[in-house]
Structures are given as structure tokens and as C-alpha cells.
PQR file with spaces between the fields and no chain letter, atoms N, CA, C, O and H, PARSE charges and radii, in Angstrom:
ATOM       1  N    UNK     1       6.572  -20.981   34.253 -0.4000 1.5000
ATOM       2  CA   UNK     1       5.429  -20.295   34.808 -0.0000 2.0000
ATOM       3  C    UNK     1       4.761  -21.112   35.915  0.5500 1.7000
ATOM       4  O    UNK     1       4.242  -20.439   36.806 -0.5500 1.4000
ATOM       5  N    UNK     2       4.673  -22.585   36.030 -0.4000 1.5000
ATOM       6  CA   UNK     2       4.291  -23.341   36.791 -0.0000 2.0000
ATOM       7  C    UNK     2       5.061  -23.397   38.263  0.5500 1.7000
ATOM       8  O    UNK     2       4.457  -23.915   39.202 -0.5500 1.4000
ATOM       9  H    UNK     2       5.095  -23.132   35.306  0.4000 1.0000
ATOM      10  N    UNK     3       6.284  -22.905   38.443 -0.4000 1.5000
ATOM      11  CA   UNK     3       6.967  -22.668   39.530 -0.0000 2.0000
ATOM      12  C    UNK     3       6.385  -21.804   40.112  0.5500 1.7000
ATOM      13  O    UNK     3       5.823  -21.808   41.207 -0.5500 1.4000
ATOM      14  H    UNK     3       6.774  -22.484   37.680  0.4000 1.0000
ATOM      15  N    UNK     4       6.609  -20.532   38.871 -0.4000 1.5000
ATOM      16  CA   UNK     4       6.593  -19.219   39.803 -0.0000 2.0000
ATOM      17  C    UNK     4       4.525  -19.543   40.141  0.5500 1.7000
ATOM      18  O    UNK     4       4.545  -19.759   41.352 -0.5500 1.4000
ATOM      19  H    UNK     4       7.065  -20.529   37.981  0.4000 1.0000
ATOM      20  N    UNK     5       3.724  -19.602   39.909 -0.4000 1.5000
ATOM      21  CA   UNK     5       2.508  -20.322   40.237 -0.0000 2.0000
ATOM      22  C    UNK     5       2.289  -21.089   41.641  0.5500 1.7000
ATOM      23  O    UNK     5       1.316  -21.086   42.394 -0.5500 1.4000
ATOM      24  H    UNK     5       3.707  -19.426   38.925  0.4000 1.0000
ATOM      25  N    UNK     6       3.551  -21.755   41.731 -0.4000 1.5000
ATOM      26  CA   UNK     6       3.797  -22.818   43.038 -0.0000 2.0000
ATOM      27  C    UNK     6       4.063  -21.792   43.999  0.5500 1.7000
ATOM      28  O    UNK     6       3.288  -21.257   44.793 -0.5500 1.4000
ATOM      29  H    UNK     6       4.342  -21.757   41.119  0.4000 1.0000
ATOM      30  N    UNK     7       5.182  -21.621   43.817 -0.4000 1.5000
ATOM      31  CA   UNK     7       5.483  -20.493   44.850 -0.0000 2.0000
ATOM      32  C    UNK     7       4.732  -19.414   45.532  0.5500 1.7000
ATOM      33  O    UNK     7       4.835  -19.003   46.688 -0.5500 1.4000
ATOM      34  H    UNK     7       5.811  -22.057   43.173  0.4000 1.0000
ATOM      35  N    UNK     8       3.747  -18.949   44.309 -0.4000 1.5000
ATOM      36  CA   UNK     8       2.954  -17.425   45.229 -0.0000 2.0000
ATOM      37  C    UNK     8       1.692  -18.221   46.212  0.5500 1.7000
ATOM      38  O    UNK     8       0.917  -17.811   47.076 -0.5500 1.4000
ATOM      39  H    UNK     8       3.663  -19.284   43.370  0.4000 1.0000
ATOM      40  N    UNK     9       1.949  -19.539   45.585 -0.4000 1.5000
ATOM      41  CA   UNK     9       0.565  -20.273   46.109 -0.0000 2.0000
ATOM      42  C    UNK     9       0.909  -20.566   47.723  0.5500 1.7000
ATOM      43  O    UNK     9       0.215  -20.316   48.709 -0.5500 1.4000
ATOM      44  H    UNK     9       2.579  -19.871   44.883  0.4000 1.0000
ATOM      45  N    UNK    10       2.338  -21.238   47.629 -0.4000 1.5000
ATOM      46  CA   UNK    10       2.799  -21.744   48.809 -0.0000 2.0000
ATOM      47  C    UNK    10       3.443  -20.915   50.211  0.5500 1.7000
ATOM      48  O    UNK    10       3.740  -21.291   51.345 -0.5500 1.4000
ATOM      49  H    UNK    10       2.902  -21.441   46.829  0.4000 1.0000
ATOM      50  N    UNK    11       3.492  -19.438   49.411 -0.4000 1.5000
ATOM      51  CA   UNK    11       4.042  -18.159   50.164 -0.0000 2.0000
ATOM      52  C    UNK    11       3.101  -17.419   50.143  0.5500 1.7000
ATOM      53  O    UNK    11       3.306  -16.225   50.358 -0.5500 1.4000
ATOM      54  H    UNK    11       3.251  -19.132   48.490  0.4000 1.0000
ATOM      55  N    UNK    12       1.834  -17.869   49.888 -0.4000 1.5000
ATOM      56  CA   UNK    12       0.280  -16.717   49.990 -0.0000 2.0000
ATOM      57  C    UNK    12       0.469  -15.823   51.351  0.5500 1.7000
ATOM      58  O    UNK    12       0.835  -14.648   51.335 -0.5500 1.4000
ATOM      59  H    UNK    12       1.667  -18.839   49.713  0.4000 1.0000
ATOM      60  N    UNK    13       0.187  -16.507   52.430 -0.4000 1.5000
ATOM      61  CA   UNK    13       0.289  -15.866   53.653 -0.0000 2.0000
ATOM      62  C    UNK    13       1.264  -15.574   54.029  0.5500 1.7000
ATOM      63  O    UNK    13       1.116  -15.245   55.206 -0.5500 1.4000
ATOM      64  H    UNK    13      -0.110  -17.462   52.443  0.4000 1.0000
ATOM      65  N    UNK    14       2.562  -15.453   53.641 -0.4000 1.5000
ATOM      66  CA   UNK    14       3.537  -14.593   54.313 -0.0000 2.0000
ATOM      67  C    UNK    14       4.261  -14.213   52.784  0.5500 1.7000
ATOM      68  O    UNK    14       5.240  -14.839   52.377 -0.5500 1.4000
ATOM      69  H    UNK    14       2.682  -15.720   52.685  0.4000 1.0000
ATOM      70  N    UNK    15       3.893  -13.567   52.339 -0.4000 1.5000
ATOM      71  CA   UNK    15       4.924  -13.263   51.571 -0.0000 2.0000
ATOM      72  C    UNK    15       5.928  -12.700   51.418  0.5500 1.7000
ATOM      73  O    UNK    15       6.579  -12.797   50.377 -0.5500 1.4000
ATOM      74  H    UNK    15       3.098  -13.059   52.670  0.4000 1.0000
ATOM      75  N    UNK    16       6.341  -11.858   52.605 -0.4000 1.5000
ATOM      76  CA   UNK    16       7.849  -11.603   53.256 -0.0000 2.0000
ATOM      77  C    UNK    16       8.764  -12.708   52.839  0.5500 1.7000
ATOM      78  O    UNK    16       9.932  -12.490   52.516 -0.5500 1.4000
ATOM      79  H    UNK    16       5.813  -11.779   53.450  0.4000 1.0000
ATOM      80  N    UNK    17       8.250  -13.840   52.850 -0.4000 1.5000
ATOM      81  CA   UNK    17       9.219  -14.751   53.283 -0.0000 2.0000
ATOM      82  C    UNK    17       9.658  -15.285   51.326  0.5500 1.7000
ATOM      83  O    UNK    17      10.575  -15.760   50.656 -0.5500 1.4000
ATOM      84  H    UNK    17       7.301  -14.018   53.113  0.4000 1.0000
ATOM      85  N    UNK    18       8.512  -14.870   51.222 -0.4000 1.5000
ATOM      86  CA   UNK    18       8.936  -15.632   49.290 -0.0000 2.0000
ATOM      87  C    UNK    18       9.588  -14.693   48.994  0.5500 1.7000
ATOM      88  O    UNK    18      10.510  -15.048   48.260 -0.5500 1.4000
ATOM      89  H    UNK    18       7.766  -14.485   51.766  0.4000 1.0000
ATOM      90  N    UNK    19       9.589  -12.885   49.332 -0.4000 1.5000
ATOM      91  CA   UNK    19      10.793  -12.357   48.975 -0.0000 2.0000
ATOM      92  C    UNK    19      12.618  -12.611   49.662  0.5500 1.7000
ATOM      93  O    UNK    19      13.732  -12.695   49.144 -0.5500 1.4000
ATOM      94  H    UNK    19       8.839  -12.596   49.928  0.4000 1.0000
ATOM      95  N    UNK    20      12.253  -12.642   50.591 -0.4000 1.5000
ATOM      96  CA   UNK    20      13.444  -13.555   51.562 -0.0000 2.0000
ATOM      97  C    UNK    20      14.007  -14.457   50.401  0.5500 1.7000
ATOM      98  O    UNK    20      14.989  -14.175   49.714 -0.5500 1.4000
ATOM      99  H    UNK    20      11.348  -12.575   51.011  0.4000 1.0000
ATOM     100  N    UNK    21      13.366  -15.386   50.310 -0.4000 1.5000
ATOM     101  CA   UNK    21      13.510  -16.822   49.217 -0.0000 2.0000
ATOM     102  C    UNK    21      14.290  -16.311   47.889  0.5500 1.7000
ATOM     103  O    UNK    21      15.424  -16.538   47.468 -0.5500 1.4000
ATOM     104  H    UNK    21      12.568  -15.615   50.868  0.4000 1.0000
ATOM     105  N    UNK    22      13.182  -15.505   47.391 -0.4000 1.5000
ATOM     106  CA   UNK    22      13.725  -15.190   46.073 -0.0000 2.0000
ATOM     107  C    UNK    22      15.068  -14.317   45.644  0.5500 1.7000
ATOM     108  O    UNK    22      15.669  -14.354   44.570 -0.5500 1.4000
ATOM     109  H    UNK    22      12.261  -15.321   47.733  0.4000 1.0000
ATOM     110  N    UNK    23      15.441  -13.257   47.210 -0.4000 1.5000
ATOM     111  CA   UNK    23      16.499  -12.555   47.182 -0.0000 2.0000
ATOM     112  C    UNK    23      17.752  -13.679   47.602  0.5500 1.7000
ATOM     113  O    UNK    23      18.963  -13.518   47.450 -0.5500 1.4000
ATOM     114  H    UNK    23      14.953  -13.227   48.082  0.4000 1.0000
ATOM     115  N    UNK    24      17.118  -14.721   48.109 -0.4000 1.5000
ATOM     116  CA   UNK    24      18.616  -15.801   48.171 -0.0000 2.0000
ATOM     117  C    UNK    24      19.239  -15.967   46.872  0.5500 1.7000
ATOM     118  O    UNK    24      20.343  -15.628   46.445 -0.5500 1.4000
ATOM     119  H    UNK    24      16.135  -14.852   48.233  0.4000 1.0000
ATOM     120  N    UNK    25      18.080  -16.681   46.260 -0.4000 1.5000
ATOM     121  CA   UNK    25      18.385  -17.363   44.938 -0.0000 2.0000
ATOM     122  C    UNK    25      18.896  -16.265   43.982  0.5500 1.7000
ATOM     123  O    UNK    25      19.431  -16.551   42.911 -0.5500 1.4000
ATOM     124  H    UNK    25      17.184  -16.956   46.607  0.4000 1.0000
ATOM     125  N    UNK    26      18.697  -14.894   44.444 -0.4000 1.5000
ATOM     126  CA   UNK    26      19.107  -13.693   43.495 -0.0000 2.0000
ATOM     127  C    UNK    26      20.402  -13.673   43.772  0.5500 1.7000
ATOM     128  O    UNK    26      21.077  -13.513   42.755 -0.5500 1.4000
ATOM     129  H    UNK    26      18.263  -14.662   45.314  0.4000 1.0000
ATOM     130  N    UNK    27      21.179  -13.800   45.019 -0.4000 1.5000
ATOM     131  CA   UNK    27      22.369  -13.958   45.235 -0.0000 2.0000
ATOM     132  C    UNK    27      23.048  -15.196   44.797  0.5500 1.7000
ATOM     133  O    UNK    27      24.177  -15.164   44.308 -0.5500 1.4000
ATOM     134  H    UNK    27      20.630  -13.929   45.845  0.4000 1.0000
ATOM     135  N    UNK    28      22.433  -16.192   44.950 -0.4000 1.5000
ATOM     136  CA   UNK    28      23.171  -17.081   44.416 -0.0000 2.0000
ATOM     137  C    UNK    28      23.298  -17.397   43.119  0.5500 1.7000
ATOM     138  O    UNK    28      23.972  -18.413   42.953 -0.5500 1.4000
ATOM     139  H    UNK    28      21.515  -16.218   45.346  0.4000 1.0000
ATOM     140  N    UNK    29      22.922  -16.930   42.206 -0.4000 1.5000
ATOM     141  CA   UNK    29      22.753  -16.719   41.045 -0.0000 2.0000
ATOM     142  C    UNK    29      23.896  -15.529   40.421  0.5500 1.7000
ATOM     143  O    UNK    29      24.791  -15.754   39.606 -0.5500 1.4000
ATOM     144  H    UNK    29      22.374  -16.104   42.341  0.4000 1.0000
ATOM     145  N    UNK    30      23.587  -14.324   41.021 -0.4000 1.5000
ATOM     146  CA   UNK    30      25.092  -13.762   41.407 -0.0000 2.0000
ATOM     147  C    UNK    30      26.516  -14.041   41.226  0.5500 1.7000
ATOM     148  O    UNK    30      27.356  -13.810   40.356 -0.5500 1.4000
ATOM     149  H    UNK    30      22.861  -14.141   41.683  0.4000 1.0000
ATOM     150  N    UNK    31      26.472  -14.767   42.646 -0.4000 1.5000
ATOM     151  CA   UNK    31      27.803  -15.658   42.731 -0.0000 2.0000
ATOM     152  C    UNK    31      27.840  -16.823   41.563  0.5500 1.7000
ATOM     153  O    UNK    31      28.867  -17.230   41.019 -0.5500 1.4000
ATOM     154  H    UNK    31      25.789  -14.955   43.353  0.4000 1.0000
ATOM     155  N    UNK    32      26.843  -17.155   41.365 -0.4000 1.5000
ATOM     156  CA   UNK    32      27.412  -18.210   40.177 -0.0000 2.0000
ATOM     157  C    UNK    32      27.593  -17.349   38.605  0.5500 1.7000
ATOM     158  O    UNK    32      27.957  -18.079   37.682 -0.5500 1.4000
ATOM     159  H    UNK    32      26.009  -16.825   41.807  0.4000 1.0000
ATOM     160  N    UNK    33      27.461  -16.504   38.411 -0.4000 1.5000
ATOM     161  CA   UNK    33      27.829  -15.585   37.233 -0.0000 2.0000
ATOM     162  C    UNK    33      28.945  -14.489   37.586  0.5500 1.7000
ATOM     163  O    UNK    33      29.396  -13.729   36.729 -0.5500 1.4000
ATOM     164  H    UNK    33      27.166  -15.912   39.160  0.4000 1.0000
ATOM     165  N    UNK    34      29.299  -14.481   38.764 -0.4000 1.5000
ATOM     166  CA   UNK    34      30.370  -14.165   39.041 -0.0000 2.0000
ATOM     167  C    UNK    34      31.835  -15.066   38.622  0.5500 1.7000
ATOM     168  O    UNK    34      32.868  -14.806   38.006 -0.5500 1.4000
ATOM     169  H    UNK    34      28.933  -15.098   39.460  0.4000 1.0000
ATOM     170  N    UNK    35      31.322  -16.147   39.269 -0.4000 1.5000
ATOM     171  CA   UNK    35      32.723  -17.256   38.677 -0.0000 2.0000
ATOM     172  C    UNK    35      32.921  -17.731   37.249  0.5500 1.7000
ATOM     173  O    UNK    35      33.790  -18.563   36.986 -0.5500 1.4000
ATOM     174  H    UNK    35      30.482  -16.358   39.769  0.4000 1.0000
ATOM     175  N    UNK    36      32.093  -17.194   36.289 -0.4000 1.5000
ATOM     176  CA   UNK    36      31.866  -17.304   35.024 -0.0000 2.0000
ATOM     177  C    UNK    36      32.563  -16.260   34.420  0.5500 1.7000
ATOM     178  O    UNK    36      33.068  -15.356   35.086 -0.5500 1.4000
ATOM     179  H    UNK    36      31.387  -16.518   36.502  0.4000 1.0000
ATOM     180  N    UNK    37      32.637  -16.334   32.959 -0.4000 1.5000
ATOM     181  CA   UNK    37      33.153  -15.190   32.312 -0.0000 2.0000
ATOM     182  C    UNK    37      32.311  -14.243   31.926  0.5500 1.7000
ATOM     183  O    UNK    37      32.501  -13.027   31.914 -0.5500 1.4000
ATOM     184  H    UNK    37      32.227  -17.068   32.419  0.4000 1.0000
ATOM     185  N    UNK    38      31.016  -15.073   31.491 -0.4000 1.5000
ATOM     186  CA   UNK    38      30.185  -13.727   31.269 -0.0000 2.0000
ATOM     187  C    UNK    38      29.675  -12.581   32.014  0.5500 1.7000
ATOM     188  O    UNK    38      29.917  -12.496   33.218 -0.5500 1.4000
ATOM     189  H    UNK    38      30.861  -16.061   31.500  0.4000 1.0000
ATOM     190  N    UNK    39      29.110  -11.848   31.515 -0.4000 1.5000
ATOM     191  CA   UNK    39      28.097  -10.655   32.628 -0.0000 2.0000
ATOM     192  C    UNK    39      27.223  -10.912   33.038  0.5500 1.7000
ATOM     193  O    UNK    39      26.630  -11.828   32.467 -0.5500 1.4000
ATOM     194  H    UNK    39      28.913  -11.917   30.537  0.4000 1.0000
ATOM     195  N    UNK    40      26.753  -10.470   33.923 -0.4000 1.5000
ATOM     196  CA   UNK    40      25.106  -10.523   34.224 -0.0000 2.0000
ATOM     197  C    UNK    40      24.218   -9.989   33.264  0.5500 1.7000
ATOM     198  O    UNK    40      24.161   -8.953   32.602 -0.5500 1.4000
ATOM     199  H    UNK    40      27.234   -9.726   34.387  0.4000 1.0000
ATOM     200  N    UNK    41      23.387  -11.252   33.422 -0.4000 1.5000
ATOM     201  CA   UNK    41      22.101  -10.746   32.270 -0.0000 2.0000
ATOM     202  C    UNK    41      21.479   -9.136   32.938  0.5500 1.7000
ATOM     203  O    UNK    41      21.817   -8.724   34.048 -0.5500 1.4000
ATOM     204  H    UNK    41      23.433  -12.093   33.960  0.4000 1.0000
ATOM     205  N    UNK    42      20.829   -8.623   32.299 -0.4000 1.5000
ATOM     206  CA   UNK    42      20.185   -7.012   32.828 -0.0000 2.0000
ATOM     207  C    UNK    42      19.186   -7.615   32.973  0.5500 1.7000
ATOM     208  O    UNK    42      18.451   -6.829   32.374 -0.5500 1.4000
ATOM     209  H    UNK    42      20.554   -8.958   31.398  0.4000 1.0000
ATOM     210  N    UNK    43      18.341   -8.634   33.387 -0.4000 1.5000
ATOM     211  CA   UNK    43      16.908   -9.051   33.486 -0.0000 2.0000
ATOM     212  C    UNK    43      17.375   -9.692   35.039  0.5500 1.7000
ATOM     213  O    UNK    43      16.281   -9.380   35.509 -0.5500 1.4000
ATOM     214  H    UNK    43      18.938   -9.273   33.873  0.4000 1.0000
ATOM     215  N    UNK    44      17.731  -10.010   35.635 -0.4000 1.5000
ATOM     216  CA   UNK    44      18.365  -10.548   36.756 -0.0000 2.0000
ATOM     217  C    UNK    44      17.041  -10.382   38.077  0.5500 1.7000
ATOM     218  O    UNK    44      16.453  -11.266   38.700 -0.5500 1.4000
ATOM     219  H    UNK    44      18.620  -10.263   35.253  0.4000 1.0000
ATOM     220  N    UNK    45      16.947   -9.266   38.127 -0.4000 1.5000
ATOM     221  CA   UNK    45      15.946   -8.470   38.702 -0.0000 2.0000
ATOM     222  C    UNK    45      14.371   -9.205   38.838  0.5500 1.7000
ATOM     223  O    UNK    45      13.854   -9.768   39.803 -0.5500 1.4000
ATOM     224  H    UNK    45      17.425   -8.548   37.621  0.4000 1.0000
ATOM     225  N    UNK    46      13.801   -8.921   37.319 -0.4000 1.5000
ATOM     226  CA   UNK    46      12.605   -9.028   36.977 -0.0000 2.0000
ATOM     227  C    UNK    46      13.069  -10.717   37.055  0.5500 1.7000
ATOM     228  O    UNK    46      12.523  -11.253   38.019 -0.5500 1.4000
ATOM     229  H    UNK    46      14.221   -8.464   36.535  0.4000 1.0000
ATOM     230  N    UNK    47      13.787  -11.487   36.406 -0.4000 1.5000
ATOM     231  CA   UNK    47      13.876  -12.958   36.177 -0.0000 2.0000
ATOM     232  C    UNK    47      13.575  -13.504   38.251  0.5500 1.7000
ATOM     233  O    UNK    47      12.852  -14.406   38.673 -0.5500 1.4000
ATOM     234  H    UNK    47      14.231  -11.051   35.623  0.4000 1.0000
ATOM     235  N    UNK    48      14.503  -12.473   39.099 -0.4000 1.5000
ATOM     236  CA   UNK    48      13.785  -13.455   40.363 -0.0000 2.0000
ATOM     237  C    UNK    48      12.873  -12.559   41.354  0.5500 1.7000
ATOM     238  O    UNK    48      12.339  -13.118   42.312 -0.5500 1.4000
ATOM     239  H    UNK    48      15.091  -11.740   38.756  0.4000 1.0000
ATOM     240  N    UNK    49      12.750  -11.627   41.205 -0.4000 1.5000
ATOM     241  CA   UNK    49      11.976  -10.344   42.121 -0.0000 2.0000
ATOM     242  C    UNK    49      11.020   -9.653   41.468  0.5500 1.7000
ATOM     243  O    UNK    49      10.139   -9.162   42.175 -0.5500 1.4000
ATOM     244  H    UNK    49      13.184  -11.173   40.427  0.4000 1.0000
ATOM     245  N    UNK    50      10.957   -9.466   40.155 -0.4000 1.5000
ATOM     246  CA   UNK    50      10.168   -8.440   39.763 -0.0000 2.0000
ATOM     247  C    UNK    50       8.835   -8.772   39.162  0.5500 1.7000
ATOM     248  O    UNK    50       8.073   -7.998   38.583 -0.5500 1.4000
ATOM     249  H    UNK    50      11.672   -9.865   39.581  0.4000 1.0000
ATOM     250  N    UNK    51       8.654  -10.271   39.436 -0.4000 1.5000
ATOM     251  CA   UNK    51       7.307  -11.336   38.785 -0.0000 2.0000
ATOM     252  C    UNK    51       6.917  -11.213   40.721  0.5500 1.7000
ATOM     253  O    UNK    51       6.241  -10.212   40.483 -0.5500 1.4000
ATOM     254  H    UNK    51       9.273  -10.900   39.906  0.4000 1.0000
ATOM     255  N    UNK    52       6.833  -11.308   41.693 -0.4000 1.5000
ATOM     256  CA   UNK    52       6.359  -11.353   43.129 -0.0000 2.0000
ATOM     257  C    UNK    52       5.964  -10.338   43.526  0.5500 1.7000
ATOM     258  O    UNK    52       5.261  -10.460   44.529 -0.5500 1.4000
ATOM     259  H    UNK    52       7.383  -12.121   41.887  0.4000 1.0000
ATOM     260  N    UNK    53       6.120   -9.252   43.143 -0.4000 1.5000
ATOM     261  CA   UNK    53       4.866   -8.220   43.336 -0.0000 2.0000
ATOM     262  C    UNK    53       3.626   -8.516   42.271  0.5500 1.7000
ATOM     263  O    UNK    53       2.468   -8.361   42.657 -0.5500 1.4000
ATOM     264  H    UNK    53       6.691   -9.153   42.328  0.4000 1.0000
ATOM     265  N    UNK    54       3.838   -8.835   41.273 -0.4000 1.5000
ATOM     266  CA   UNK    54       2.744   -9.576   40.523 -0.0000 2.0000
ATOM     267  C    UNK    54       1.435  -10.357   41.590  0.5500 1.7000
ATOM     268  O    UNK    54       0.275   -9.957   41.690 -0.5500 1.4000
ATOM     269  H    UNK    54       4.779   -8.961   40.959  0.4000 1.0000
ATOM     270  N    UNK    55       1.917  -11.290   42.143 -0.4000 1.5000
ATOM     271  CA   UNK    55       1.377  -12.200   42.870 -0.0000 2.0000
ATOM     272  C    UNK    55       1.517  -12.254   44.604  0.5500 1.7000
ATOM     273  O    UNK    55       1.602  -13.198   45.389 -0.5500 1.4000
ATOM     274  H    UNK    55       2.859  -11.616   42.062  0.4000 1.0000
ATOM     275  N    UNK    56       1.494  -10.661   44.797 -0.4000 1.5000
ATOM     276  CA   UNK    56       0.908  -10.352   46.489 -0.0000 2.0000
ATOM     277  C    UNK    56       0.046  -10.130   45.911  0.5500 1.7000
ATOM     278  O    UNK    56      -0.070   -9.625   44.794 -0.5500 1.4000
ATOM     279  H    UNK    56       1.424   -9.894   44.158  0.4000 1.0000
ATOM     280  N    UNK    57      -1.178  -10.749   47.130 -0.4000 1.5000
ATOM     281  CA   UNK    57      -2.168  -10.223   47.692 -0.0000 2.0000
ATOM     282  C    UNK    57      -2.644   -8.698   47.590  0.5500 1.7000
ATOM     283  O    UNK    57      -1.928   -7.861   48.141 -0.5500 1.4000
ATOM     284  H    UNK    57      -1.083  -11.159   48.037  0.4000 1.0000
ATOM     285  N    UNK    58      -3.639   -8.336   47.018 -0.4000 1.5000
ATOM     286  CA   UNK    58      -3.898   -6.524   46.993 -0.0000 2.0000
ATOM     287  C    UNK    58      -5.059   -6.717   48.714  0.5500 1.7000
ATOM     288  O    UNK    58      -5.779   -7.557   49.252 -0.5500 1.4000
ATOM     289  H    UNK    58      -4.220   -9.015   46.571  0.4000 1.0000
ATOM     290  N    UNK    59      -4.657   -5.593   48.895 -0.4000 1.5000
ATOM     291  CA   UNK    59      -5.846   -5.103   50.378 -0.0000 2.0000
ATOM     292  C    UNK    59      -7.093   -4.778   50.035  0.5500 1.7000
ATOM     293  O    UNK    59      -7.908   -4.457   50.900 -0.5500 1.4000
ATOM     294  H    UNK    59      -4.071   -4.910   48.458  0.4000 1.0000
């Protein structure tokens, strides 16, 4: 929780860019459960994208 904390703090003003960020690491995460035997977890989503609408900015 202390990451994801860091992050909305450090991507306050652009937060385009922490989704940018977080859709990397969604891919690479991907590819590394790709070369594995198992499946992808079904939380994949919410585990790197779906906590950052949490923590935009409201108007």
C-alpha cells in the first residue's frame, strides 16, 4: 500500500503518465507469466490499473 501511496503522490500532476507507467509494468508482467506455466491471475487488471483511478484527482 505504501508504493501504490508513492506513486499517486509522485504522478499527482500528470497522471497520464502513472497510467503510461502502470500499463508498462502490466505488460511486463504479462510477458513474464507468459514464459511460465501458469495462467494469469484474473486480478491482473485491478492488481496494476484498477487501484489509479482510486487516486486521480476529482474536478
Amino acid at each position: 500500500m505504501v508504493a501504490k501511496a508513492e506513486l499517486a503522490e509522485q504522478y499527482q500532476r500528470f497522471p497520464a503518465g502513472l497510467m503510461v507507467y502502470l500499463s508498462s509494468c502490466l505488460i511486463d508482467a504479462i510477458d513474464d507469466w507468459a514464459t511460465g506455466s501458469g495462467g494469469l491471475p484474473p486480478d491482473l487488471y485491478e492488481r496494476f490499473l484498477g487501484w489509479s483511478d482510486e487516486s486521480a484527482p476529482t474536478a
